[in-house]
C-alpha positions as CSV (number, residue, x, y, z in Angstrom):
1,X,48.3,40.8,73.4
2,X,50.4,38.1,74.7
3,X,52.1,37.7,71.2
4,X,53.1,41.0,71.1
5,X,55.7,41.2,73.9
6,X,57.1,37.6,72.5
7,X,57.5,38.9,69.1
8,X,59.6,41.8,70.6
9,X,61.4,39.6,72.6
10,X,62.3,37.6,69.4
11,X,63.2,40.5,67.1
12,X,65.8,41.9,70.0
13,X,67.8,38.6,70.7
14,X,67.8,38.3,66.7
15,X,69.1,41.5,66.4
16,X,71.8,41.1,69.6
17,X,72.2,37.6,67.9
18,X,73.3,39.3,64.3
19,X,75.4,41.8,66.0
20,X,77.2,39.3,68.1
21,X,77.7,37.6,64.7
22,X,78.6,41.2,63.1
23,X,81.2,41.6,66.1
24,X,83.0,38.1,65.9
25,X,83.0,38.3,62.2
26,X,84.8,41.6,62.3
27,X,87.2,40.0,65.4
28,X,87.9,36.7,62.8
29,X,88.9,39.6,60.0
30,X,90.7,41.7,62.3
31,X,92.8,38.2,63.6
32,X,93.1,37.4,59.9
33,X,94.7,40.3,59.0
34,X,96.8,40.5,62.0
35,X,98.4,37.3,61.0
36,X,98.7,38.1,57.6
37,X,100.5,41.0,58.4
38,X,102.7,39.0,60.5
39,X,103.5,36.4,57.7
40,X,104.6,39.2,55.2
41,X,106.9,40.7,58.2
42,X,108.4,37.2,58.7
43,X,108.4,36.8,54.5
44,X,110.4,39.7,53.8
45,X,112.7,39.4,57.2
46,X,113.9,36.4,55.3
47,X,114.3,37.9,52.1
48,X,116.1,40.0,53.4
49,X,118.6,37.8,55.4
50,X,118.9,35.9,52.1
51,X,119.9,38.9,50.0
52,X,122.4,39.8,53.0
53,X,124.0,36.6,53.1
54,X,123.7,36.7,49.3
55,X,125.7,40.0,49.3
56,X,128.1,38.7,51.6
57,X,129.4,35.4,49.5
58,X,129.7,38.1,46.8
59,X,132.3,40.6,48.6
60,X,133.8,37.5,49.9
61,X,134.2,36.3,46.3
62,X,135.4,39.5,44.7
63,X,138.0,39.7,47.9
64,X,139.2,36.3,47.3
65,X,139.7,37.8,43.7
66,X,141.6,40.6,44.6
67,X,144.2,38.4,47.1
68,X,144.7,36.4,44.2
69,X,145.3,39.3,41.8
70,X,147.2,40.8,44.7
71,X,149.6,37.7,45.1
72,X,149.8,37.2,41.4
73,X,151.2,41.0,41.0
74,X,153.8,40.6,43.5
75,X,155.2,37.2,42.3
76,X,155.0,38.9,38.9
77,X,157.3,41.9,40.1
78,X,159.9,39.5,41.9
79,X,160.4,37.5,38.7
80,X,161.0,41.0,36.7
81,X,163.2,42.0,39.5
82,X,165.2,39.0,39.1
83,X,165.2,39.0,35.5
84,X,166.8,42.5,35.4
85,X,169.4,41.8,38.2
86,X,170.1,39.4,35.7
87,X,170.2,40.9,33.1
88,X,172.2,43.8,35.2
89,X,174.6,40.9,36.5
């Protein structure tokens, strides 16, 4: 009779053992994933940054282009300006 109420004693704290286990398995997955999800915000944050930056040494290439252009379009219509009061003179 005596082993009876030791073998129930057993069987419950290896139950409430394996659901302890269940319960800080399922915490260390829930962490896990927590973290993972954080690394993949941080990850693309600085993709994007990158691609922004990226973008922005573009426009400031194609503006530089256009100054150039610009400048080159205006020292172009002096010299025909000159050339026909020249020509006119």
């Amino acid at each position: 009779m005596k082993v009876h109420p030791l073998e129930q004693f057993y069987k419950e704290n290896v139950n409430r053992l394996k659901e302890q286990m269940k319960k800080q398995e399922k915490e260390r997955l829930d962490r896990l994933r927590q973290q993972i999800r954080e690394e993949q915000k941080a990850y693309y944050e600085q993709k994007l940054r990158e691609e922004k930056a990226a973008r922005e040494r573009e426009l400031r290439l194609v503006q530089d282009e256009l100054t150039r252009i610009t400048e080159q379009a205006v020292r172009l219509r002096e010299q025909i300006g000159q050339a026909l009061g020249e020509k006119e003179g």
